[in-house]
TORBADO-78953 format. One record per residue (C-alpha): residue in three letters; z, y, x. Coordinates in nm, 2 decimals, decimal comma. Layout:
<atoms>
ATOM    r      pz      py      px
ATOM  ALA       Z       Y       X
...
</atoms>
This chain:
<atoms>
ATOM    r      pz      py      px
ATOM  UNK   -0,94    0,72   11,11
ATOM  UNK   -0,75    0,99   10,86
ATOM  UNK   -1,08    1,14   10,81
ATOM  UNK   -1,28    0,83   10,74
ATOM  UNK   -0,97    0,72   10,45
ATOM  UNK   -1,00    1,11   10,34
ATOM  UNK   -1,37    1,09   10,31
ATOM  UNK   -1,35    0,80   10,14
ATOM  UNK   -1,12    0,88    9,88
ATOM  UNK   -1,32    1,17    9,81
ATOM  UNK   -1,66    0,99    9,75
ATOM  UNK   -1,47    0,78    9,47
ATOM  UNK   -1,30    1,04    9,30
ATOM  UNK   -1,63    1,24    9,30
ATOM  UNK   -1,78    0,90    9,13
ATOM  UNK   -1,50    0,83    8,91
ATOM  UNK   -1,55    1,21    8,81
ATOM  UNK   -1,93    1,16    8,74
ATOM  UNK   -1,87    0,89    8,55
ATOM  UNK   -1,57    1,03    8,32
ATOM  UNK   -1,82    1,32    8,29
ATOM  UNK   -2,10    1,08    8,23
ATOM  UNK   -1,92    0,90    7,94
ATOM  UNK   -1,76    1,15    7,77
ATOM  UNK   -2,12    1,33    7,75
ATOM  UNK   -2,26    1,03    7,60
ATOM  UNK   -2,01    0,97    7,37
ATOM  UNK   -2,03    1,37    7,26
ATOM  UNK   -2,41    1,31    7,23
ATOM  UNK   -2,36    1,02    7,01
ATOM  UNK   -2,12    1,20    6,80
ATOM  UNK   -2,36    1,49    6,78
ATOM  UNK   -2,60    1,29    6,64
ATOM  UNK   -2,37    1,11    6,42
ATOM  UNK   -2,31    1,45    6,30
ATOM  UNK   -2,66    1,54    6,27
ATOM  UNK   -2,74    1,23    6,05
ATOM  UNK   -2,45    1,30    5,86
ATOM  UNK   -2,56    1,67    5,77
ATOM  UNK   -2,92    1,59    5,69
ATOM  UNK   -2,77    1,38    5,44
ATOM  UNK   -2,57    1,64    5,31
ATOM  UNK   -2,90    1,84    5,27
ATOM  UNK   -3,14    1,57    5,14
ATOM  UNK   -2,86    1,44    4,88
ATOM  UNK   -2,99    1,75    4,53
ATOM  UNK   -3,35    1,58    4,62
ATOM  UNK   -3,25    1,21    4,58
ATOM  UNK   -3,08    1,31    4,28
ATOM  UNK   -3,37    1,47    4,12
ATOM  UNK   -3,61    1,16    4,23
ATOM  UNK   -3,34    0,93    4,08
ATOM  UNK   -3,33    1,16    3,74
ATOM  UNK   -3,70    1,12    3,74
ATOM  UNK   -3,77    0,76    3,80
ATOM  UNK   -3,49    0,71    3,50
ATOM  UNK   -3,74    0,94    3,31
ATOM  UNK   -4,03    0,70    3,36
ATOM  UNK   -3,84    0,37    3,28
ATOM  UNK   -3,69    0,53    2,95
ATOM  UNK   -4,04    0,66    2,84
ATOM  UNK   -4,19    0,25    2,88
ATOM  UNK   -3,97    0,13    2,69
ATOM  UNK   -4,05   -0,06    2,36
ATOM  UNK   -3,82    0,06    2,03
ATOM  UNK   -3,72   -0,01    1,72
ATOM  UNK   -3,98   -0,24    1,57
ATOM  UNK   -4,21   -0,23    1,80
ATOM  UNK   -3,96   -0,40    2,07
ATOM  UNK   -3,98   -0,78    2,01
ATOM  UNK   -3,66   -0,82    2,19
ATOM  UNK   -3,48   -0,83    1,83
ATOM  UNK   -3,68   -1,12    1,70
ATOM  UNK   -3,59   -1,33    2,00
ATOM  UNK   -3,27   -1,25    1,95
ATOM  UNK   -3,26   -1,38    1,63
ATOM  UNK   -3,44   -1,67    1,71
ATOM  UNK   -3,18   -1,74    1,96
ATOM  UNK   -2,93   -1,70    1,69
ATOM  UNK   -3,11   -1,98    1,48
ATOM  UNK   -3,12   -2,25    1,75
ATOM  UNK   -3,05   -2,58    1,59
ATOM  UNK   -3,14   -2,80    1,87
ATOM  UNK   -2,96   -2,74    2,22
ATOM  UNK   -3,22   -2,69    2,47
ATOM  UNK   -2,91   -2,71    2,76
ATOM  UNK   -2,96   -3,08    2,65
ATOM  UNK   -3,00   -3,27    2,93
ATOM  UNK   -3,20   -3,54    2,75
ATOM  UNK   -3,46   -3,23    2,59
ATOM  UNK   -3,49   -3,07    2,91
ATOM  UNK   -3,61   -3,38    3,11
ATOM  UNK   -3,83   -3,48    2,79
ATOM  UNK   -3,97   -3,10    2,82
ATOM  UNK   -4,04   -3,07    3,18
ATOM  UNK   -4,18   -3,47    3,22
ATOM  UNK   -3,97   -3,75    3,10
ATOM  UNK   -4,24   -3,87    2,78
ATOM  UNK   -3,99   -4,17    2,73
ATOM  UNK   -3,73   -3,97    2,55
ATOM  UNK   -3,95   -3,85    2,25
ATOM  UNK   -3,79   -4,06    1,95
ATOM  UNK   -3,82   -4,00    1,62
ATOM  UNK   -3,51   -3,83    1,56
ATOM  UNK   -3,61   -3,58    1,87
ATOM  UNK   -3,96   -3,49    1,70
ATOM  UNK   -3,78   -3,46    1,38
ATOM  UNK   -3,52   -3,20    1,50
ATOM  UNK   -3,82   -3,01    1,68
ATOM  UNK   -3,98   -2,97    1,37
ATOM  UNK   -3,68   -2,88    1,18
ATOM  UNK   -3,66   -2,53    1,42
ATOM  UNK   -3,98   -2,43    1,18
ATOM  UNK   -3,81   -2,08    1,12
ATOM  UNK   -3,72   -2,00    1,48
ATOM  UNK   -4,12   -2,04    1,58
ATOM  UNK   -4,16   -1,78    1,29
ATOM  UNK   -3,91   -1,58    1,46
ATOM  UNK   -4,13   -1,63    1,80
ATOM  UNK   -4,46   -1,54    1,63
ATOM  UNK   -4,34   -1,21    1,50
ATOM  UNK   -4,21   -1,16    1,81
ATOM  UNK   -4,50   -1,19    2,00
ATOM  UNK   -4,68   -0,97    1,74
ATOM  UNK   -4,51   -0,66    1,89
ATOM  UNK   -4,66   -0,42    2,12
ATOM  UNK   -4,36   -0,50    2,37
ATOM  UNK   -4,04   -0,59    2,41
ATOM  UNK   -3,74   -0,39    2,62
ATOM  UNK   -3,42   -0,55    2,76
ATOM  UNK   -3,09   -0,32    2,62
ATOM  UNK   -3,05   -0,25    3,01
ATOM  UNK   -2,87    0,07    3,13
ATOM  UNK   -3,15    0,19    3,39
ATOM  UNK   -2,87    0,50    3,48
ATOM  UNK   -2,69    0,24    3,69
ATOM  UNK   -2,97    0,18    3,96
ATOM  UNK   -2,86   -0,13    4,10
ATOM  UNK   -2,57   -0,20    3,91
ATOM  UNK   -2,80   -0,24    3,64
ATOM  UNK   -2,65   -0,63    3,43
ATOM  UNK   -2,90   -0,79    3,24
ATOM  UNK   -2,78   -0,87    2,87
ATOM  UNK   -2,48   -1,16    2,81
ATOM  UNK   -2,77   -1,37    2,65
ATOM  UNK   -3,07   -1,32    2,90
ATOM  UNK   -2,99   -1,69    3,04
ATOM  UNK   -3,06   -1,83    2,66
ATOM  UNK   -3,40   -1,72    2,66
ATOM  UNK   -3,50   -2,05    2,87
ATOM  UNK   -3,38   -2,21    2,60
ATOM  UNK   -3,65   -2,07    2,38
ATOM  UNK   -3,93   -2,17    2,64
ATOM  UNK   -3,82   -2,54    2,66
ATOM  UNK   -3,78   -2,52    2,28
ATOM  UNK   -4,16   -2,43    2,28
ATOM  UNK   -4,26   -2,68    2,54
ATOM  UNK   -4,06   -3,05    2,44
ATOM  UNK   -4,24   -2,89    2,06
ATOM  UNK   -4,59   -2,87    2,19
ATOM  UNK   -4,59   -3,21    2,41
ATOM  UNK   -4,43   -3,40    2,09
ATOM  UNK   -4,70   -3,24    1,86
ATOM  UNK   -4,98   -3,35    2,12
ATOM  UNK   -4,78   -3,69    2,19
ATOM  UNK   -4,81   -3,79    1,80
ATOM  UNK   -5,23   -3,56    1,76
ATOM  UNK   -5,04   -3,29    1,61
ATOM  UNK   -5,38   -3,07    1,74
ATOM  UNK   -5,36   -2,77    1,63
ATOM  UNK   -4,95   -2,71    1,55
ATOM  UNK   -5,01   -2,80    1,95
ATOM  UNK   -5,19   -2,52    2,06
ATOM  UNK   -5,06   -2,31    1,84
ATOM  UNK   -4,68   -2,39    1,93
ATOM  UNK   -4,82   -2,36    2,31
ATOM  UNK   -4,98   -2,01    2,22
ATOM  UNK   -4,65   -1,91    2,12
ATOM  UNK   -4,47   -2,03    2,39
ATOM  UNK   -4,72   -1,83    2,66
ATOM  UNK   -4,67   -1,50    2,44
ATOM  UNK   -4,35   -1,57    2,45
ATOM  UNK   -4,31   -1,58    2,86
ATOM  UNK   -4,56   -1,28    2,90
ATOM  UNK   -4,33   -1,10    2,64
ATOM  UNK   -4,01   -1,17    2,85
ATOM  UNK   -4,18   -1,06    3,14
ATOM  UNK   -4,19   -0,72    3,06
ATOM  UNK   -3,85   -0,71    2,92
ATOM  UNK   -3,73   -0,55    3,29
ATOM  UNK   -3,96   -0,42    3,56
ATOM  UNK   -3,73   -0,64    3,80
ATOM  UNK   -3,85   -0,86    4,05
ATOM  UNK   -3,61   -1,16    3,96
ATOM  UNK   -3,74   -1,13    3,60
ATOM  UNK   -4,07   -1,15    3,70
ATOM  UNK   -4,06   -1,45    3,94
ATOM  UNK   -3,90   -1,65    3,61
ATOM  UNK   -4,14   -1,54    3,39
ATOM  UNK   -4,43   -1,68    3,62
ATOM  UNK   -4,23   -1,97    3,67
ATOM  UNK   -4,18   -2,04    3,30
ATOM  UNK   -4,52   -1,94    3,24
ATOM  UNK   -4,62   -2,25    3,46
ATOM  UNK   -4,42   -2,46    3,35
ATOM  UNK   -4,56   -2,40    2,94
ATOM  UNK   -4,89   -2,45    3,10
ATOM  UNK   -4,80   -2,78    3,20
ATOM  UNK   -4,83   -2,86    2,85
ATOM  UNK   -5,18   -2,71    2,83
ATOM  UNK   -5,30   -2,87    3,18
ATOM  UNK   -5,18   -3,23    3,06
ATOM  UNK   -5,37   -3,18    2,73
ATOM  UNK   -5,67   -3,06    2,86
ATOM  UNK   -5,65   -3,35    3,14
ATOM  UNK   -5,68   -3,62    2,92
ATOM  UNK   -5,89   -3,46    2,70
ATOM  UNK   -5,73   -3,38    2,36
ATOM  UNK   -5,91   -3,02    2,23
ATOM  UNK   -6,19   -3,06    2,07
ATOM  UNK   -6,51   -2,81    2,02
ATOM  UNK   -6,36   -2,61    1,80
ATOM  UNK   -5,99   -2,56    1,95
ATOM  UNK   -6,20   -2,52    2,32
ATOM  UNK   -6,30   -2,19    2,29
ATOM  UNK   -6,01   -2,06    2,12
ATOM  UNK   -5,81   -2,16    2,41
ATOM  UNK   -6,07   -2,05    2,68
ATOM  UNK   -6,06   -1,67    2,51
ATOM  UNK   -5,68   -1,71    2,51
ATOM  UNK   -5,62   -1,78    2,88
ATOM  UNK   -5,91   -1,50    2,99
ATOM  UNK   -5,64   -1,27    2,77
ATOM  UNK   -5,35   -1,39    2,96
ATOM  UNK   -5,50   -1,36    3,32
ATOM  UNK   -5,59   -0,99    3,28
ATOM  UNK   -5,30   -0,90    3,03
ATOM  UNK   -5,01   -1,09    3,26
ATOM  UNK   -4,81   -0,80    3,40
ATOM  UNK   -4,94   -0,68    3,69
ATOM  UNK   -4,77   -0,66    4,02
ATOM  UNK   -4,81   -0,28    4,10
ATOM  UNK   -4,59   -0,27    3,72
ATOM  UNK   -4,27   -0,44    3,82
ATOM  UNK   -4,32   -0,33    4,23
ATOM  UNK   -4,29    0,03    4,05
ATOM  UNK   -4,01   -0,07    3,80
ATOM  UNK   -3,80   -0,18    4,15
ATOM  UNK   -3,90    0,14    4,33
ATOM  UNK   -3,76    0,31    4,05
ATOM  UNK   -3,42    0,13    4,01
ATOM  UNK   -3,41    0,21    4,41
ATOM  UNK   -3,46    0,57    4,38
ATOM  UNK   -3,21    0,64    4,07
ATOM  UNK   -2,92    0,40    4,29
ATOM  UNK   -2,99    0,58    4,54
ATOM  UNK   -2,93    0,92    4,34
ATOM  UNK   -2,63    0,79    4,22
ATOM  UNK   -2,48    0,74    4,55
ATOM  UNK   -2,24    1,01    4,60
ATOM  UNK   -2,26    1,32    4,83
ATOM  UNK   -1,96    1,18    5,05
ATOM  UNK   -2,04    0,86    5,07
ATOM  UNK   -2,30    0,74    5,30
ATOM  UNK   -2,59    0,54    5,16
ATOM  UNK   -2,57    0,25    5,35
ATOM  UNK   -2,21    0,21    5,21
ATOM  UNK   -2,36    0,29    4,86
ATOM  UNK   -2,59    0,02    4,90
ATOM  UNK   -2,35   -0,26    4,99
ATOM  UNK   -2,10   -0,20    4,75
ATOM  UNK   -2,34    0,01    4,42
ATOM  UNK   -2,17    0,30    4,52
ATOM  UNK   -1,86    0,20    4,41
ATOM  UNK   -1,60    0,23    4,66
ATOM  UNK   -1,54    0,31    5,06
ATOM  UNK   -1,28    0,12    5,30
ATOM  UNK   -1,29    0,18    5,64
ATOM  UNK   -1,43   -0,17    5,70
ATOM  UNK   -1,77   -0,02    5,67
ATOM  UNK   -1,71    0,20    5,93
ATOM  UNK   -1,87   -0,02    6,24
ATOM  UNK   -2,12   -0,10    6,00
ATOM  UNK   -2,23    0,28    5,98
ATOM  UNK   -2,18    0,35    6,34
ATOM  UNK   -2,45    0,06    6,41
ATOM  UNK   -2,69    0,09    6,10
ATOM  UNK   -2,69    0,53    6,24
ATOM  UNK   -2,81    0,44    6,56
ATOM  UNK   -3,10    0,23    6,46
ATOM  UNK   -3,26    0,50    6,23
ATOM  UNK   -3,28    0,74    6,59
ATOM  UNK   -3,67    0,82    6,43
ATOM  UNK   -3,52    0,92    6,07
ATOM  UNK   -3,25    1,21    6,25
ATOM  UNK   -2,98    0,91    6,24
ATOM  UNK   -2,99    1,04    5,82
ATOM  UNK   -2,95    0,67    5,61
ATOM  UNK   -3,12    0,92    5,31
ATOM  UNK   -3,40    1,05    5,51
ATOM  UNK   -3,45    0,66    5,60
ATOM  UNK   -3,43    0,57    5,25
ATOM  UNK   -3,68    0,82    5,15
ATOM  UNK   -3,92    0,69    5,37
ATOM  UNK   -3,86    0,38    5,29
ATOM  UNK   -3,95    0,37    4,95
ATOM  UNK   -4,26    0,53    5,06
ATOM  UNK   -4,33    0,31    5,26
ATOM  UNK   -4,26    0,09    5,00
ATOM  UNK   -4,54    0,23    4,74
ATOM  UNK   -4,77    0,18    5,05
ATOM  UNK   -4,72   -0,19    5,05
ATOM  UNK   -4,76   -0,18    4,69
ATOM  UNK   -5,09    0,04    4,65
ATOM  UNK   -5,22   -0,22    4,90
ATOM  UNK   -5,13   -0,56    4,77
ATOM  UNK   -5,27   -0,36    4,39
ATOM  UNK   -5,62   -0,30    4,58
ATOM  UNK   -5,62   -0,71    4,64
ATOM  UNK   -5,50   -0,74    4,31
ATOM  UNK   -5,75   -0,57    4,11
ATOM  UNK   -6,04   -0,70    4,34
ATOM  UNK   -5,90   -1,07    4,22
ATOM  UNK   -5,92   -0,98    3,85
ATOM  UNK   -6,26   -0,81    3,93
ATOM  UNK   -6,40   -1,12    4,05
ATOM  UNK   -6,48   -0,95    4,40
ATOM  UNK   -6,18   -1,11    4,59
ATOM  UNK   -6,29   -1,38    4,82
ATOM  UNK   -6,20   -1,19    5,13
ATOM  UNK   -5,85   -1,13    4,93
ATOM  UNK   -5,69   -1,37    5,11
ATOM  UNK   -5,76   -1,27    5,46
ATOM  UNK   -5,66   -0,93    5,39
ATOM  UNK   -5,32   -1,01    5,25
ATOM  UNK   -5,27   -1,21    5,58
ATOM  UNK   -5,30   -0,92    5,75
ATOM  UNK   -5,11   -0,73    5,55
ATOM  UNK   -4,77   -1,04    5,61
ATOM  UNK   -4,85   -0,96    5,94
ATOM  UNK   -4,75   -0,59    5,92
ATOM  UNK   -4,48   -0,64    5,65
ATOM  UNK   -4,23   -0,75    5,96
ATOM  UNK   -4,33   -0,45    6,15
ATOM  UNK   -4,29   -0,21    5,88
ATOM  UNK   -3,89   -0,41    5,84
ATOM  UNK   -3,84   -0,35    6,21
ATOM  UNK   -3,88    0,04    6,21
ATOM  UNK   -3,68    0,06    5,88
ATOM  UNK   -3,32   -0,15    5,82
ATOM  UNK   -3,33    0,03    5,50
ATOM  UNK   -3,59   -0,23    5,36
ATOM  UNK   -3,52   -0,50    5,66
ATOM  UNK   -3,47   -0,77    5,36
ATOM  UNK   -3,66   -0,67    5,06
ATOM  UNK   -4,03   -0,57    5,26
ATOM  UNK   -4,11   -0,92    5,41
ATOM  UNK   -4,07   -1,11    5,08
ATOM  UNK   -4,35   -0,84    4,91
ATOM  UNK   -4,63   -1,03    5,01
ATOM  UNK   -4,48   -1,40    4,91
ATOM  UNK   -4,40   -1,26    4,54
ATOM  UNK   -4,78   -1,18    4,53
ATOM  UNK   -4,89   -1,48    4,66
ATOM  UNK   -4,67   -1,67    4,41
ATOM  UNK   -4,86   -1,46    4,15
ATOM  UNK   -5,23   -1,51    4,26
ATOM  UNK   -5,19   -1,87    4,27
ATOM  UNK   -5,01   -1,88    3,89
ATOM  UNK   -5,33   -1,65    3,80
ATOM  UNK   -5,58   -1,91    3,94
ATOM  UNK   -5,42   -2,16    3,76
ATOM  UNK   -5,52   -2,02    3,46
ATOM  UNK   -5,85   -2,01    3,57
ATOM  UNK   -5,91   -2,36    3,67
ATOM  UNK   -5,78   -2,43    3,33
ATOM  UNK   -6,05   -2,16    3,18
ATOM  UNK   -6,28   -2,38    3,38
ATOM  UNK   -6,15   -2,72    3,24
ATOM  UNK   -6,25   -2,62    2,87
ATOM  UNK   -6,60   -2,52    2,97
ATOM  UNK   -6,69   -2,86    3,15
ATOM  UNK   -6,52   -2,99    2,84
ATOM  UNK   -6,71   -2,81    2,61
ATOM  UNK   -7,01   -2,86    2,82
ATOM  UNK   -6,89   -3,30    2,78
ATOM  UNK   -6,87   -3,23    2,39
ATOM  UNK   -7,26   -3,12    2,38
ATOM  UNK   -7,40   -3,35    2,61
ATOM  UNK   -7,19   -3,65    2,62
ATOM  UNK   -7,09   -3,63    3,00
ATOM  UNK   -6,98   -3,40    3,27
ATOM  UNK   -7,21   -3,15    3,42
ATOM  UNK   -7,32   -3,31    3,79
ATOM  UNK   -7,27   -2,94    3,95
ATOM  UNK   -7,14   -2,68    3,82
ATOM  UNK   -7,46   -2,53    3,90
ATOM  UNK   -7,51   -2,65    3,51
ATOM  UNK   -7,29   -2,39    3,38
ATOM  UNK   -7,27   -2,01    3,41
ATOM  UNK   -6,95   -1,74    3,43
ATOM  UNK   -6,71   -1,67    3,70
ATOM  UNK   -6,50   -1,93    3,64
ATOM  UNK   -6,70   -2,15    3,86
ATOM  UNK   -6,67   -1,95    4,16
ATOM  UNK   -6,34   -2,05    4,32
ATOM  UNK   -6,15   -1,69    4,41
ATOM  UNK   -5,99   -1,80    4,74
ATOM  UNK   -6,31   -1,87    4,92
ATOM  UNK   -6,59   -1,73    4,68
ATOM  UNK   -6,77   -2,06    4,64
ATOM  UNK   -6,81   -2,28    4,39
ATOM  UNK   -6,46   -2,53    4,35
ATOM  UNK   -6,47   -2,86    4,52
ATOM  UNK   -6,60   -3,03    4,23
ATOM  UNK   -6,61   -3,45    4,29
ATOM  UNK   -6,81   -3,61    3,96
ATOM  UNK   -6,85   -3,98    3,87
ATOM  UNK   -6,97   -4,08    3,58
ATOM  UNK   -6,64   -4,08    3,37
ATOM  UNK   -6,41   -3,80    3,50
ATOM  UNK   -6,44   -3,50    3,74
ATOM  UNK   -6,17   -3,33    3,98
ATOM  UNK   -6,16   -2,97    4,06
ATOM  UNK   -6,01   -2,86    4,40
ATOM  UNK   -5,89   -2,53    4,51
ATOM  UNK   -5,80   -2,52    4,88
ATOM  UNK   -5,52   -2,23    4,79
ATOM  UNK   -5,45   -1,94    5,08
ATOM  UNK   -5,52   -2,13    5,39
ATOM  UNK   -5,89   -2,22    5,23
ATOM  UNK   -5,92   -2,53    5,39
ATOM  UNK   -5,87   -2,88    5,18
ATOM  UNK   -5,57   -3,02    5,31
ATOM  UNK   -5,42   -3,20    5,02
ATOM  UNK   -5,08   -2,98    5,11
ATOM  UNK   -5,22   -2,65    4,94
ATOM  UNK   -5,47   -2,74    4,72
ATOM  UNK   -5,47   -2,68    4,34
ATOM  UNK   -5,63   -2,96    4,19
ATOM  UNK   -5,70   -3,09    3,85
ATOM  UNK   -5,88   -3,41    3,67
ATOM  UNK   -6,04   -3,41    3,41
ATOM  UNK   -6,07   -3,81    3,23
ATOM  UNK   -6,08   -3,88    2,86
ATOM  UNK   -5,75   -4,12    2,82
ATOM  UNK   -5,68   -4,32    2,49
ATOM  UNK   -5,29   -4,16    2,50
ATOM  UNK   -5,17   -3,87    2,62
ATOM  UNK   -4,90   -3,74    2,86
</atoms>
């Protein structure tokens, strides 16, 4: 019975030995490779830092200066604001409400004669540059008055829908030209994603003015043409999405330079490299572990990462260019397939968990604004075609260009005729005409407009 109890008590202690021996092996090998990760950071830290002083090389050398930058003229226009686009009353006239145009609104509007001036030179310029300190990476601000500019865009648009509301024709167009320059201009002034999604957003809404004028019918054969060469302009000279994908890879690559040697990236990234507590420290420990295929190094990962990042972008610029070739009907399945791996790609890297999957929605965001533009392009040549013959082409067999070919599906647009008004109908990404996705437009010659 002693022997059995002795036996016994051996066999545990023997396990409970294992198992001490078992743990504290584990938790050595998870310090060694804690240690591992933290010394190939060490080591990859002088190269980050000559990839961050490089990427600042490339943003300074874009930028736009001295007179050439519009940036200044906007500025000044700001400066000469007279009516207050925060208005609540302008900004629902501008973005839809027709009923608050009153005489003492279109009078004010006309009054800002000089800040349009200001606008026009403006646009004249061969860019225009944000004062942005690109040495900061991601604690890059914008400037104190970057907000006002919207005020400059709804200036442009309650101007252009009270010049079309009262046949103001051509001071229409003209202020709507302005206001599309205008958005393209400020576009450009960061290669910042944020920037870019308000610019298209902008951009659509000053189109709004041009679709509603166009829907009822208010060019004419001369002011058709003009505006048809204008938006084939702004389609292929809108910024393109390989520009402000590099811009971001850029900022990346100079915040990550500017992260410390001591301090580990992934605390860098959540605080701008700014400042360590020790709450970060589970953080580390957990984020360390999930980059086992990197060498547990958070700079290795973020190498990689923004190289897997130019990969995504070189992909969704193939699709890109094949849409503004004309050769992009297949466009959309491939950038389906390429959502589909976006997740993937997130999965293997934490580094770019959050930024990665929202790629492809950006770009889809800008294909649709650029086909927009083209059903619009479309809209002035059945007009113009209306303006010769006296009706609507049946098909638009009847006219010629690339316009007519819808780029989602590479067929001609749904195109419904009756005798005194047509609609256009793009099915979107899905290609199928489910009244959820579709782009449409019609075209009917109305007495007033808006």
């Amino acid at each position: 019975m002693v022997d059995h109890t002795a036996k016994k008590s051996a066999i545990l202690k023997n396990f409970f030995r294992m198992l001490a021996s078992f743990v504290i092996g584990l938790a050595a090998g998870l310090l060694l490779f804690l240690v591992v990760g933290c010394l190939l950071d060490v080591v990859m830290y002088p190269f980050m830092k000559i990839v961050g002083n490089q990427a600042l090389g490339k943003l300074l050398a874009d930028r736009a200066v001295g007179e050439d930058n519009a940036w200044d003229y906007y500025v000044r226009a700001l400066d000469k604001l007279v009516v207050q686009p925060s208005d609540p009353g302008l900004m629902k006239y501008a973005y839809g409400d027709t009923s608050l145009l009153t005489d003492g609104l279109a009078k004010e509007l006309a009054a800002d004669h000089d800040i349009f001036i200001l606008i026009q030179e403006g646009n004249k310029r061969p860019g225009c540059s944000f004062p942005v300190d690109f040495k900061k990476g991601w604690g890059m601000t914008l400037p104190d008055n970057y907000d006002r500019f919207q005020d400059l865009v709804v200036l442009t648009i309650a101007r252009s829908k009270a010049q079309l509301e009262r046949r103001q024709i051509g001071p229409a167009l003209e202020t709507i030209f302005s206001g599309l320059s205008l958005v393209r201009h400020l576009t450009v002034g960061v290669p910042q994603l944020g920037n870019y999604a308000r610019g298209i957003v902008l951009l659509q809404r000053q189109l709004s003015v041009l679709r509603s004028g166009l829907r009822e019918g208010r060019f004419t054969k001369k002011e058709l043409p003009m505006i048809e060469d204008f938006l084939t302009e702004l389609e292929s000279g809108f910024p393109s999405y390989r520009w402000v994908m590099e811009g971001e890879i850029n900022i990346n690559r100079i915040g990550f330079g500017n992260i410390p040697f001591y301090m580990p990236v992934e605390i860098g990234v959540l605080t701008g490299g700014r400042s360590w507590s020790k709450k970060y420290i589970g953080n580390i420990i957990i984020l360390r572990y999930k980059l086992w295929r990197y060498g547990f190094s958070t700079r290795l990962a973020a190498i990689q990462a923004l190289k897997l990042w130019e990969k995504i972008v070189d992909e969704l610029d193939k699709q890109e260019k094949r849409y503004l070739d004309k050769t992009w009907p297949s466009g959309a399945d491939s950038l389906v397939k390429i959502e589909l791996r976006l997740p993937r790609y997130a999965r293997k890297n934490p580094m770019i968990n959050v930024t990665v999957p929202l790629l492809a929605g950006f770009f889809r965001i800008k294909t649709e604004m650029l086909t927009r533009i083209r059903l619009l392009n479309l809209a002035c040549r059945l007009w113009s075609y209306r303006e010769v013959n006296g009706h609507f082409p049946s098909t638009l067999a009847e006219i010629s260009g690339y316009t007519t070919i819808e780029p989602f599906t590479g067929e001609p647009w749904h195109y419904i005729w009756s005798p005194d008004s047509v609609v256009i109908v793009s099915p979107g990404f899905n290609k199928i005409y489910d009244d959820v996705n579709d782009l449409t437009l019609t075209l009917k010659k109305e007495k007033r407009s808006f």
